[in-house]
N, C-alpha and C positions, 0 to 999 in steps of 0.2 A: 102607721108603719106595719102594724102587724094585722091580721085579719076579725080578732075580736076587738080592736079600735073601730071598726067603721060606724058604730052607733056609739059617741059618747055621751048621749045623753041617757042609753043605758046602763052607763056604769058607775060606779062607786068606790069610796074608800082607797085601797091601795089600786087594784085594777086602774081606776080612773089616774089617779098619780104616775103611772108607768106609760101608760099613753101617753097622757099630755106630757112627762119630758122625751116621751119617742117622735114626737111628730113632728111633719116636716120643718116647721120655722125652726124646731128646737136642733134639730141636726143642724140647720145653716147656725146658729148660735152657736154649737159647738167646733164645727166648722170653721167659726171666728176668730178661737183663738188660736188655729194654728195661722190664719192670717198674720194676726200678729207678731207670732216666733219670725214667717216668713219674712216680715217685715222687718226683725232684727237681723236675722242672718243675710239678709242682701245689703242690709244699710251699715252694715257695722263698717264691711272692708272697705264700702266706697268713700265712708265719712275717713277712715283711716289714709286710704289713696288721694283725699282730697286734702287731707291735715299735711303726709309729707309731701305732695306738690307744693301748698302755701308757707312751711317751716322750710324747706329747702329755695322756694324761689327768694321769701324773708330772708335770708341767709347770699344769697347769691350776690357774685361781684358785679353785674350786670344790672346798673342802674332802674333801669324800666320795669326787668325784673323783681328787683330787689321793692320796688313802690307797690308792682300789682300784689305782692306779696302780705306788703303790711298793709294795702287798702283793703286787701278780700278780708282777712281777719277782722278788722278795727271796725269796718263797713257792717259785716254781718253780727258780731259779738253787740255791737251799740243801737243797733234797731230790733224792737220788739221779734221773739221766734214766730209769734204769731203773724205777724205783717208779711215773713220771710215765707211762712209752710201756705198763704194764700197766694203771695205773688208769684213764687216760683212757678207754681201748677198753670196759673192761671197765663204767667208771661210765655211759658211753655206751648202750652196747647193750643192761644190765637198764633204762635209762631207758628207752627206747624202746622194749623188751617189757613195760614195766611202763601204757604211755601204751597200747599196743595189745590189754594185756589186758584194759583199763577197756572196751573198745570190743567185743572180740569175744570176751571169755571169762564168766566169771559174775562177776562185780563182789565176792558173799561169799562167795567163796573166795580166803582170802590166797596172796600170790606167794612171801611168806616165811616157808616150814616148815619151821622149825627152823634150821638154818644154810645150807639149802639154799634159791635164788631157781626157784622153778616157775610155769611158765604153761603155758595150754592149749596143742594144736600151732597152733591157727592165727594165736598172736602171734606166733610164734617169728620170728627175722629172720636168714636170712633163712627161709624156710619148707623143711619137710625136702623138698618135690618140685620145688624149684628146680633149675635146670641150675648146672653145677659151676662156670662162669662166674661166675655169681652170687655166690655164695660166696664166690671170690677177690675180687669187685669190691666186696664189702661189707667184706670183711676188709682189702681196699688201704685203703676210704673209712676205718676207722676207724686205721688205720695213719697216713694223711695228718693227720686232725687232732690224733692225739698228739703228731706231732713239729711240726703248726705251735704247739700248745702252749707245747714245751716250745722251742722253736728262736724261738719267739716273743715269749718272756720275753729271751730273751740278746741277739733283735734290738733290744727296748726299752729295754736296756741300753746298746748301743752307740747307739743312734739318741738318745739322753736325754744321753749325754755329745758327741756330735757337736753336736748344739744347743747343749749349754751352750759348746763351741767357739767357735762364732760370735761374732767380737766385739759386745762390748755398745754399742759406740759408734754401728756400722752398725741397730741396732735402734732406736735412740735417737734417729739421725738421722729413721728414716722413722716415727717417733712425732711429732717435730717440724713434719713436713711435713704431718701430719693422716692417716695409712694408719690404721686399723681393724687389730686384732690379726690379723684372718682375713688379712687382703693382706698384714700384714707377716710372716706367716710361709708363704703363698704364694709370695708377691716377695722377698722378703730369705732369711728364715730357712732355709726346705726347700732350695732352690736351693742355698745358702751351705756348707750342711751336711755334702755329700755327698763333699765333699774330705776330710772328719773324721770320714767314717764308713763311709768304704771298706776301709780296714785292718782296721779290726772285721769288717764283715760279709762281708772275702772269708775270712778265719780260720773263721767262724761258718760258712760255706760250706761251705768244707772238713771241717770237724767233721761238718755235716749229711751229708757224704759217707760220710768214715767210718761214722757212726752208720747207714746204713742194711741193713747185714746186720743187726740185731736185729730187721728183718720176720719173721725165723724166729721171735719170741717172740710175735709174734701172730699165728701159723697162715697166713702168706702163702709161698706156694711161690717164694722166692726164687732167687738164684744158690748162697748159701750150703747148702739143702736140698738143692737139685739133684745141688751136688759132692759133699756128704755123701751123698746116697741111688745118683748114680752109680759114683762114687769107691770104694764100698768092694766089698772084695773078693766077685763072682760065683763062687756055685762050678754046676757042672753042672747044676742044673737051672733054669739062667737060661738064655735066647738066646744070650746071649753072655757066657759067663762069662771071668774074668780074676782077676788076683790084686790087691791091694789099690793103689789109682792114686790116692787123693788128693792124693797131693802133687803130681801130675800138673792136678788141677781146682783145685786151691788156685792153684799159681802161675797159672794161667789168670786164675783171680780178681784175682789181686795185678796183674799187668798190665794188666787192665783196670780198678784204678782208679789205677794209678798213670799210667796215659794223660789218665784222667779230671782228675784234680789238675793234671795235667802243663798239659791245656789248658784249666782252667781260669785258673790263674794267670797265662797269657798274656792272659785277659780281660778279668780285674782290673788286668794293667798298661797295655790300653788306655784300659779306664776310668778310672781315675785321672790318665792323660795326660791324658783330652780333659776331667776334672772341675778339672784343676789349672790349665788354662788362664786367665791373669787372674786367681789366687786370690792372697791375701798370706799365701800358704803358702810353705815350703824347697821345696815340689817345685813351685809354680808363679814362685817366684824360679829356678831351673835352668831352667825352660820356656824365662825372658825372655832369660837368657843365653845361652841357644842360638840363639834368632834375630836377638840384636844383629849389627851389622855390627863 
């Protein structure tokens, strides 16, 4: 990176130390974990949009509805996350080589020969002359919809039992009054809820945190490759060779998600302050108590 780097076999001691964490593998390293953040802030609201589609259609009076509802939950909560975060990417991306070979390849030649899924090069996705960018951001895209998948099912889990939380009395009341099911779960229900369904989904948070070194199983250049491909031992004919430091990038790693938990949890306990407020919850009966005189 800098201009006294170009010979490191000239240098030593600290000099040498400031290079090698300046150089280029190590910027994609550091680079990696904002991958990861990026990775939570797209997956969090779609696992959330995917939780109240599946708690809402569970919920619905519309029979067919009401099955796909409890099959997506039951289906993805019972089969391994690991089977879920391969097949999605995977059942994804021949879909979409398969939609693009109808279009740019020859239609009577099949994609499946033998046990082998083929198409021309110019379905391929992304395409072999793409920049390497591209690759990572297609390989992130199919990464994000695995775990809103599968992070999606467990949010409509908790989000299906925070609803049934809601007293039935208060739903009752604004049926009486003439609300339309849409307003009473706009105005009452969604509102109500979220006292009874914080606990679940900062747990589920957290989980989602954990779960995201397994980006390494679908070919995303994470923090976990990074440590693994810096970490092990350089001998001589590297830049900078050294003897084997993972446990060195590991704890690196563990510190930055034990930071990450650390503040999320403080988030979840604002939340839940300011959702408890006025609830006929235990944590919004302590609220009232505290500001008694």
């Amino acid at each position: 990176m800098f201009a006294s780097c170009s010979d490191p076999a000239a240098l030593n001691g600290l000099a040498w130390l400031m290079c090698y964490l300046t150089s280029g593998k190590h910027l994609l390293f550091y680079a990696s974990f904002g991958t990861v953040i990026l990775l939570l802030v797209v997956t969090a609201p779609l696992a959330l949009l995917f939780g109240f589609g599946g708690a809402l259609a569970a919920r619905s009076r519309i029979t067919p509805l009401r099955w796909f509802g409890r099959i997506y939950t039951a289906m993805v909560r019972g089969v391994s996350d690991i089977v879920f975060f391969l097949f999605v990417p995977i059942a994804m991306d021949q879909g979409l080589e398969w939609l693009r070979s109808r279009v740019f390849c020859d239609p009577s030649v099949p994609v499946r020969q033998g046990n082998e899924f083929v198409v021309c090069a110019a379905a391929k996705l992304p395409l072999a002359t793409a920049p390497q960018w591209v690759h990572q951001a297609y390989g992130l895209s199919l990464a994000v919809a695995a775990f809103a998948v599968v992070f999606g099912a467990f949010a409509a889990n908790v989000l299906h039992g925070a609803m049934t939380a809601v007293p039935r009395a208060q739903l009752e009341t604004a049926e009486a009054y003439g609300m339309t099911d849409r307003q009473i779960a706009r105005r009452i229900l969604i509102p109500q809820m979220w006292t009874f369904a914080l606990p679940g989904l900062s747990n589920l948070w957290m989980i989602l945190i954990k779960a995201t070194p397994l980006l390494f199983l679908l070919g995303v250049e994470d923090i976990v490759y990074w440590a693994r491909e810096l970490g092990g031992s350089k001998i001589s004919t590297y830049a900078y060779p050294h003897p084997d430091w993972r446990l060195w990038y590991f704890l690196a790693i563990l510190a930055f998600y034990l930071a990450l938990t650390w503040l999320s949890q403080r988030v979840f306990d604002r939340l839940t302050t300011r959702f408890s407020r006025g609830q006929a919850t235990a944590a919004g009966e302590a609220l009232r108590y505290q500001v008694a005189p």
